[in-house]
N, C-alpha and C positions, 0 to 999 in steps of 0.2 A: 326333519327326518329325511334320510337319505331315499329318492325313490329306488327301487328295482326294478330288474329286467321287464318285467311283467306288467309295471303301473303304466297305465292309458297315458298316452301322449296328451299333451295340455293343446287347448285349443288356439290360434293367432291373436285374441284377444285378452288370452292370460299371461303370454310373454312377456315382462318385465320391459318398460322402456330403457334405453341407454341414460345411466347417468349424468350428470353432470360434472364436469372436466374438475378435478379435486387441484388440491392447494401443487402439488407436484409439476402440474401443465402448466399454472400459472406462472409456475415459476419458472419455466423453462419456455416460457415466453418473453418473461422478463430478460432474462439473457439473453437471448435472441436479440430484442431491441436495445439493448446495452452494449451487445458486439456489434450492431450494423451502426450505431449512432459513434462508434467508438471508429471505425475503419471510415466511416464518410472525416471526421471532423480529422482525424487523426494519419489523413491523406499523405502529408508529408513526411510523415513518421513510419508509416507501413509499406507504402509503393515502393521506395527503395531498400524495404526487406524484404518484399516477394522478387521483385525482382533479382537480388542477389541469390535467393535461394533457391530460384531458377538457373542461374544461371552457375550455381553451385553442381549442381545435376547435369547440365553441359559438361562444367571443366573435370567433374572427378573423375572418368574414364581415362582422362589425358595425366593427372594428378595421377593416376596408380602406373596408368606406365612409366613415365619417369621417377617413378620412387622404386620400380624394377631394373631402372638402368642402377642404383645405387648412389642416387643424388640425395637421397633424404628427404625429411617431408619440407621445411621450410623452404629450400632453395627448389623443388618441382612444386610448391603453391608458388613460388613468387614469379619461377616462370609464365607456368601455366597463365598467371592474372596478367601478365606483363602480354604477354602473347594475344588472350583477347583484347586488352587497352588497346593495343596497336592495330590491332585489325579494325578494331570502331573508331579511331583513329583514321585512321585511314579511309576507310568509307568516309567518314566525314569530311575529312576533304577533299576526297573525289565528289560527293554530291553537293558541297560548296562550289566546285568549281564548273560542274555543270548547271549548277543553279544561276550562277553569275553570267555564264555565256547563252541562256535560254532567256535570261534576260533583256540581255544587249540586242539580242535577236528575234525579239516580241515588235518593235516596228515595222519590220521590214513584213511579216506573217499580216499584222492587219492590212493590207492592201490588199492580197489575196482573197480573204477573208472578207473584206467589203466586195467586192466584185464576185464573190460565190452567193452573196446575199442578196445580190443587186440580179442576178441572174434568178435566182430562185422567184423573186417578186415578179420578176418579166414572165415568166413562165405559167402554170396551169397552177401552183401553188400560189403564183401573187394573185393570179385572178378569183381565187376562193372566197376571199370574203367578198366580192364585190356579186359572187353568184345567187352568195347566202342571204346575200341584202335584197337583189331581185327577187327571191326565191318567196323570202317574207312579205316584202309588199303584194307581192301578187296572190300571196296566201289571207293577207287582212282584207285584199281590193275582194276575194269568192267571199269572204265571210260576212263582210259588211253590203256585199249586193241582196235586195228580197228575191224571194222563190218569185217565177214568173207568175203573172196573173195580180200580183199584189204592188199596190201604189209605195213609191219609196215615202219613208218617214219623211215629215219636215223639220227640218235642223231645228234646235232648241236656240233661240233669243241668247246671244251671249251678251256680257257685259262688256264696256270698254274700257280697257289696260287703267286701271290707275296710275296716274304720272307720280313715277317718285322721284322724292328731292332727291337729286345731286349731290351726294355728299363730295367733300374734295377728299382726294384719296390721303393713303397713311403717308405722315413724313419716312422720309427714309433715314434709318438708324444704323452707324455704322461701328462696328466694336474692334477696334484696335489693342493685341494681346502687346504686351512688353515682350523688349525683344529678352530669348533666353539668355541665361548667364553659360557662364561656362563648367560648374557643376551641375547646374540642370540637364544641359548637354549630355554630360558624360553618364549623369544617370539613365536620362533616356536612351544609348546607346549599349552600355554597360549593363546592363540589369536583365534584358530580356539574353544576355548571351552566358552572363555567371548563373542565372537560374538552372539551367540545364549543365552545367557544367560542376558547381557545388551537386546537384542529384545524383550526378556518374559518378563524384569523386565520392558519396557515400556509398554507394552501391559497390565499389570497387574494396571501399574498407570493409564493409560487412563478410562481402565475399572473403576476402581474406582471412578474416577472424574464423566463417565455414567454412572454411576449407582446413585448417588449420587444428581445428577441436571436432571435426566431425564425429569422432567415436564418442567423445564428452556428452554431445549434444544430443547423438544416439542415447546413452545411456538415462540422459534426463527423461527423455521423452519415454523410454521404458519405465523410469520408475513414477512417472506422471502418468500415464496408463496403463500397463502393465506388469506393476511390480507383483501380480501375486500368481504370473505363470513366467518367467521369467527368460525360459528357454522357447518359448514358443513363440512373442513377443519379439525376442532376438533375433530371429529366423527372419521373421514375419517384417520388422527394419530392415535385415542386410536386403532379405530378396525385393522388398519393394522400391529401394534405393536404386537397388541392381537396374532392376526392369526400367524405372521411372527415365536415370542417367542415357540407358540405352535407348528408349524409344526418343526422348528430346532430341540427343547427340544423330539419331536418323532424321526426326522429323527437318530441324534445322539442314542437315545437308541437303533431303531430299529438297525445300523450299529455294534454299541454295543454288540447286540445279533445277531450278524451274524459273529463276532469275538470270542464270546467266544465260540460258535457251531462251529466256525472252528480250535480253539484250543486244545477244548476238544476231537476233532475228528483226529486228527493232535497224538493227546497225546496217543489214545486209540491204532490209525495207529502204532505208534513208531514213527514217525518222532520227529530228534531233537531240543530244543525248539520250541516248540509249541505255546509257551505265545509270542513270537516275531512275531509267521507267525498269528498269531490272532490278536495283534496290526497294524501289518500291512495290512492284511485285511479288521480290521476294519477304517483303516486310508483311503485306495483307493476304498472304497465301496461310499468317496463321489466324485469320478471320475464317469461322466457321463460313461454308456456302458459298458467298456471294463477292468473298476479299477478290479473288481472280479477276471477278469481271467488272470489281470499283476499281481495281491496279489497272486495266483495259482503256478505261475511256480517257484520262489525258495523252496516251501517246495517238489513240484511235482520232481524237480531237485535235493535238498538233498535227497531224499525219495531214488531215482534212484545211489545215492553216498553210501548213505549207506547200504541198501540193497542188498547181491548178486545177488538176482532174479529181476521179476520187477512186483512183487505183491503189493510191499511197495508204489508204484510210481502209480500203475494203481486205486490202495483204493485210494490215495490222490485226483488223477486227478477226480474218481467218486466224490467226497467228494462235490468239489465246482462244478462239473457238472453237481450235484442235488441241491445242498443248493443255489447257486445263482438264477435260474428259480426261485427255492420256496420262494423264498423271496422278486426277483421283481416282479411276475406274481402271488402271492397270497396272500403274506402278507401285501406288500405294498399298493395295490389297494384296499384292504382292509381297512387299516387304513389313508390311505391319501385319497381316493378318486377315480376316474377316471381320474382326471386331477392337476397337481400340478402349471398349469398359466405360463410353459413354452414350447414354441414350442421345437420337435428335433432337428430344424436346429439351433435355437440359444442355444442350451443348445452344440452343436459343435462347434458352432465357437465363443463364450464363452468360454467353453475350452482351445481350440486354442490361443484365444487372450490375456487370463491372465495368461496364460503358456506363452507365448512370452514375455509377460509385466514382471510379478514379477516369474518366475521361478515355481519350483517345488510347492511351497506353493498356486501359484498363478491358478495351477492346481486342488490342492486339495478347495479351496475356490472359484473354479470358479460357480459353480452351485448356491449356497447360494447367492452370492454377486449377480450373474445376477437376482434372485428373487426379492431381495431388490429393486433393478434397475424398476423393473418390475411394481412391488407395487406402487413406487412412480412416475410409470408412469399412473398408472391404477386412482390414487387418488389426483394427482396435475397437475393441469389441465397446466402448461407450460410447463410441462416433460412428456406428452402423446404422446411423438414421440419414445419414448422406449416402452411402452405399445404395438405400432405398431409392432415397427422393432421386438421386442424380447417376448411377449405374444403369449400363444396360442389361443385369441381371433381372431375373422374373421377380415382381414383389410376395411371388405365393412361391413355395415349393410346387414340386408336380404331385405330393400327394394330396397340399394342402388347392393345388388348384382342380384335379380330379372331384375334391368332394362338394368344390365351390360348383362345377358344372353338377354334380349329382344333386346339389339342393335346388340350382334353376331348371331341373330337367331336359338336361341337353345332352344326347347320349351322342350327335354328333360331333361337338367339339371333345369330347369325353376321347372318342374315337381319334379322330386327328391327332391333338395331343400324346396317344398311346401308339400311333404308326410311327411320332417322331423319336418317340424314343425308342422303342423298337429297332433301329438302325442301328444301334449303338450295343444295344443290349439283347439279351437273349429274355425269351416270355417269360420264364421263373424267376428273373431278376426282375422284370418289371410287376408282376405282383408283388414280387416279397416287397420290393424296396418303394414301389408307388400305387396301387389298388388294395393292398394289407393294409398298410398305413392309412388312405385315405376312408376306408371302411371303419378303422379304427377311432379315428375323428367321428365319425356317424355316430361310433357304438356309443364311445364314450357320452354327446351330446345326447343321444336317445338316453342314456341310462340316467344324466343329470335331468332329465323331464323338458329339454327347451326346443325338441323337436316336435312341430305337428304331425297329426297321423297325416296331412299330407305332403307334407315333404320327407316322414319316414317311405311313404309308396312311391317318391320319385327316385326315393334312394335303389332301392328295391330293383325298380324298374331299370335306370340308369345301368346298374352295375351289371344288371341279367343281361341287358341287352349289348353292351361292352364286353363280356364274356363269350356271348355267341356271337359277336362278331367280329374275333381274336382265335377262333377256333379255326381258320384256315390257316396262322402262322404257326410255325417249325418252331419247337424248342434247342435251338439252337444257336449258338456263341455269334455274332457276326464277328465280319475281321476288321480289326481296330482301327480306325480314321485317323489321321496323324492329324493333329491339333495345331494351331497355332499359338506360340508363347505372347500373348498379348500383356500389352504392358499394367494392367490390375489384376494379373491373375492371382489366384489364394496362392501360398507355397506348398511345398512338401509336405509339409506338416501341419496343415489346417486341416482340419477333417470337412469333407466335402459334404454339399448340401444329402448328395445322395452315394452311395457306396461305389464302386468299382462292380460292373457287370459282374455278376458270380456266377462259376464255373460249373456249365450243368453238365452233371454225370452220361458221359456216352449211352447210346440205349445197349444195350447187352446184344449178344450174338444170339441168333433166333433157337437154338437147341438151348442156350441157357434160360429162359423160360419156359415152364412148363405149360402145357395147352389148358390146364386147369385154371391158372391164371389168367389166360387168355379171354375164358368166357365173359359173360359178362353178368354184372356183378359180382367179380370173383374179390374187388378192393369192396367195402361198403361205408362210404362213405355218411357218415352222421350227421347231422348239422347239431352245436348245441344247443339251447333255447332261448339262447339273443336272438333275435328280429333279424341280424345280418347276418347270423352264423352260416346260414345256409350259401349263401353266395360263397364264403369262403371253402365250405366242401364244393361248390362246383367250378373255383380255379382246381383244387387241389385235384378234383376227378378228371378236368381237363388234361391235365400237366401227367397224369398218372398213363390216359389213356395214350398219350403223344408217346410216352417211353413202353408200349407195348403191353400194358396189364386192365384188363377189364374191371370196367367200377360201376357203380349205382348209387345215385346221393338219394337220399331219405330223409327228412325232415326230420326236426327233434319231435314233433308230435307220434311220427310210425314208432318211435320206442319207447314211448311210456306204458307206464303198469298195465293201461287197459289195454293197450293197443299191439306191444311187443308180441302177444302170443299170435297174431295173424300177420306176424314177418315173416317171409320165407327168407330164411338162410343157411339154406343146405347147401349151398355151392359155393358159403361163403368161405373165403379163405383167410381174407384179413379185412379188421375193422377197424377203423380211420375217422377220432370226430375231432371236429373241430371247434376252435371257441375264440373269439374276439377281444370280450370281457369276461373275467372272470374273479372275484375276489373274496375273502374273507375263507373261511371251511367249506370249500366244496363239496359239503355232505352228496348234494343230487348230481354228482360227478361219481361219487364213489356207487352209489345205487345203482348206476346209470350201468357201471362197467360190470357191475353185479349179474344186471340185469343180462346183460350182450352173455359172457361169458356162459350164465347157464343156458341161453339160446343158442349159442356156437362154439365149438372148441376152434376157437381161433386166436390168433396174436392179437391183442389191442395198440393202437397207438393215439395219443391226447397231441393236438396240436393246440399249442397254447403261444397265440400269434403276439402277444404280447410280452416281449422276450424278458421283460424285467418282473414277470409274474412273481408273487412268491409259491407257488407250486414248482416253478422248475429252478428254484433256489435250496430247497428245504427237501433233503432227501427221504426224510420222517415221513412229511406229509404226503410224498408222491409212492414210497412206501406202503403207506395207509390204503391210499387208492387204489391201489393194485391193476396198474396199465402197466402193459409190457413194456413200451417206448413213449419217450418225451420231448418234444420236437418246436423248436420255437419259429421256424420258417419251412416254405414249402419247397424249397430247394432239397433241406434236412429232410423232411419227409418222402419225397419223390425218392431220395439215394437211402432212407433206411426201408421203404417198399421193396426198391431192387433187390437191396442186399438179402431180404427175407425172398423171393420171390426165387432168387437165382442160386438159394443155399449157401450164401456168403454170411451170414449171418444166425446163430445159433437160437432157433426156436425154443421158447422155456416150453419147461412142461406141463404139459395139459392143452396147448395145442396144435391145432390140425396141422399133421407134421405127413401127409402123406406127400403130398403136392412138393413138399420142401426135399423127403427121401428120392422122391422119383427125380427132382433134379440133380441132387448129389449122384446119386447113381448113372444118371446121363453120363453128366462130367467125367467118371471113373472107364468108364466104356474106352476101349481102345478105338484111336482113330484113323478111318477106312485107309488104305494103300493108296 
């Protein structure tokens, strides 16, 4: 049996514990372990199709401009691949050839090198351990002396050494390898250079085949996830492609121009090859954190080799101890935005994980590749549990995290959270669209029975005191913050966690309210007989008094059968209740407005916050009831007040329509010279 509004909250010890994880979880661990034992073993197989598919996302911005010059797709792919071949080409033998001459010039560096070591032992550093060794003996010679006044122990009778036999020592054993042949030769020279060079010549085919069927490859991946929304799915590819190509194609130049600044400065320094610590800078700049200042220490290290002094070593260490700040903390935030759609912790244990998985490559592609991950969690609705784990999106809504602080009792964070968004939004947007909603998770849970009566009293608490302390802000639009297109954002056509600020109705000109309205109590606010209704009449009376019209909330108990007749509502002008939960025949809904109406001739309105009710579906039923207006937010309510308040709005008959005459009548008044 279903409880109702009304059955006592169950106690912390009749809450049902959490299940046990059903056949479903298992299985979706099973895969888990099937896809990580599949990408470790299957190394060679995969690394050179992420890799391609990154680097697919590079070349397609350059792929669509040359297929705007009128070349065609085949001949701007074969460019486009041909163009990066050479350029990684090239670097490679630019850093072969300073690899070879850093080489030749590693002799001449240890000289230096011995004599800055030989100085350093001469000095207050070589004399350290020999301080540390005094420092000890004279620390054992206090501990081993007695306190004064007491005779020193007598040493204990030792024995004398045992003489041991002489053994003769081991023969010496010498192992002579055959000398190699001349296929062994060439394997050992041959093999560690075609291994990396068969990887690029895969990597370059794959690419090509991506680049070549990208729409094909769109269209599979639609009907592998998304074939039963089709056009949204579509969207939700072009724009993530879009975004992903454009952030890479920055991030690479930006890393680009952090290499050749650290080249060029390397070069001016005197450190030798410069073009190699600038490749590799710009290679570990796409290491989360710490790549900059692993790129840092070998030129910082030659610098200190070649160098006699260590002027050459302290310019280098300034060098990236100014250029890397400048470049994540002004440049980048600049051009990328405030946010690039990945949390800290997962862009570490990302890291971490693809550095375990595929090695040193798996390092450098870790950031990129978790983005991807990210995107197609953010835009395909069965791989949203990445979006979770690995986004820097909130894991709760703001209504579903509002009622997570309302069940810890924390009306301070409750607060914080509602100033931030506040900025953005005006106060009737932030009820309707996050303190409605999060009330409504309450109601809902109160009315299934798995709320205690004391976390219903924190709820209570919480939200009254979030309301009074929301009563200094203005109901009012702020003006729109210009956003940054960051590269996982949802598209156009994703419907957002939370709605677009809604447009609250201006307050009216002061002669278009009447002073009758004005008093107070002239709105009367009802609560209905859910436990939280009443919270929700004291936004709605909030938001009513902010736009000029006087209110008074009343509990659903002041209008029951016994108690309605010691209501004073002679000044009442319009009645206003509200309701959370509501379902099934709202018979004591219809009594209720029974009741009001032969207590006031006034306008009724039912706020029925729960906008997929079926009362504001079913015109029969709301018919039956006989309320004036039906209102699924407090926005709708706040502009159909005005409208009655101001005479914009045609009063039925049978109510209090003086208040509404004398406004009409204002209006008609010729205005003064």
């Amino acid at each position: 049996m279903r409880p109702g509004p009304n059955t006592t909250p169950p106690t912390e010890t009749e809450i049902e514990p959490p299940g046990v994880p059903g056949l479903s979880g298992l299985m979706t661990l099973a895969v888990g372990v099937v896809v990580l034992a599949a990408l470790y073993v299957g190394q060679d197989v995969f690394l050179p199709v992420v890799m391609a598919i990154l680097l697919a996302f590079v070349l397609a911005p350059f792929v669509e401009v040359l297929r705007r010059w009128r070349l065609g797709r085949v001949p701007s792919v074969i460019i486009a691949v041909l163009v990066a071949l050479g350029i990684i080409i090239s670097l490679g033998t630019v850093i072969g050839f300073q690899l070879a001459g850093l080489a030749s010039d590693l002799p001449r560096y240890q000289t230096t090198i011995e004599s800055k070591i030989g100085s350093l032992r001469e000095g207050t550093l070589g004399k350290l351990p020999s301080l540390l060794k005094d420092f000890g003996r004279r620390f054992d010679r206090a501990v081993a002396e007695p306190p004064p006044g007491q005779a020193p122990a007598s040493p204990a009778p030792t024995a004398a050494p045992a003489q041991e036999p002489q053994d003769a020592g081991p023969l010496p054993v010498e192992v002579h390898e055959p000398e190699p042949t001349p296929m062994q030769m060439a394997r050992d020279v041959l093999l560690p250079v075609l291994e990396p060079l068969a990887t690029t010549g895969i990597v370059f085919v794959v690419l090509v085949f991506i680049l070549m069927q990208r729409e094909d490859l769109r269209d599979r991946m639609i009907r592998l996830f998304g074939a039963s929304d089709l056009h949204r799915t579509t969207v939700a590819m072009d724009d993530a492609a879009r975004r992903l190509s454009r952030y890479f194609l920055t991030q690479l130049a930006l890393n680009a121009s952090f290499g050749v600044v650290a080249a060029l400065g390397l070069w001016a320094i005197g450190v030798p090859s410069p073009i190699l610590w600038g490749v590799f800078a710009a290679l570990m700049r796409f290491v989360p954190y710490i790549g900059s200042f692993v790129a840092a220490l070998p030129p910082i290290l030659l610098a200190a080799a070649v160098d006699p002094g260590w002027s050459m070593a302290l310019m280098a260490m300034a060098l990236f101890l100014i250029g890397e700040p400048l470049m994540g903390h002004v440049i980048e935030p600049v051009v990328y935005g405030q946010s690039t759609g990945l949390s800290p912790f997962s862009v570490v244990i990302s890291a971490i994980f693809w550095t375990w998985l595929w090695g040193p490559v798996g390092l450098l592609i870790a950031t990129p590749l978790t983005l991807c991950l990210v995107v197609l969690g953010r835009h395909v609705e069965r791989l949203e549990f990445l979006d979770v784990l690995l986004g820097d999106r909130p894991a709760l809504t703001p209504a579903e995290n509002l009622y997570q602080r309302m069940l810890a009792g924390d009306p301070d964070e409750a607060l914080d959270s509602a100033e931030l968004l506040l900025k953005e939004r005006s106060l009737t947007s932030y009820y309707d669209e996050v303190a409605l909603r999060g009330l409504q998770l309450a109601a809902n849970d109160a009315t299934r029975g798995v709320l205690t009566q004391r976390q219903l009293d924190q709820v209570k608490d919480v939200i009254r005191a979030l309301v009074q302390d929301l009563a200094p802000h203005d109901d009012v639009d702020p003006h729109p913050r210009e956003t940054k297109d960051d590269p996982v954002a949802a598209p156009a056509s994703e419907k957002p966690a939370i709605k677009e600020p809604a447009v609250v109705p201006p307050m009216p000109p002061e002669g278009h309210i009447p002073e009758a309205w004005r008093a107070d109590g002239a709105v009367l606010c009802v609560a209905g007989r859910g436990p939280l209704d009443e919270a929700a009449s004291e936004m709605l009376a909030q938001l009513l008094s902010k736009h000029g019209l006087g209110t008074r909330v009343v509990p659903h108990s002041a209008v029951s059968r016994r108690e309605i007749f010691n209501l004073d509502m002679t000044d009442v002008q319009m009645v206003c209740i509200s309701y959370l939960e509501i379902s099934g025949t709202p018979a004591h809904l219809r009594y209720l407005l029974r009741r009001l109406k032969q207590k006031a001739k006034a306008p009724t309105l039912v706020g029925l916050w729960p906008a997929e009710d079926a009362v504001l579906k079913s015109e029969t039923m709301r018919a039956t009831l006989g309320a004036d207006y039906y209102v699924s937010s407090l926005r709708d309510a706040v502009v159909q007040c005005l409208k009655v308040a101001s005479g914009e709005e045609k009063v039925p008959e049978g109510a209090n329509t003086s208040a509404v005459e004398e406004a009409t009548a204002a209006r008609r008044l010729p205005l003064p010279a």
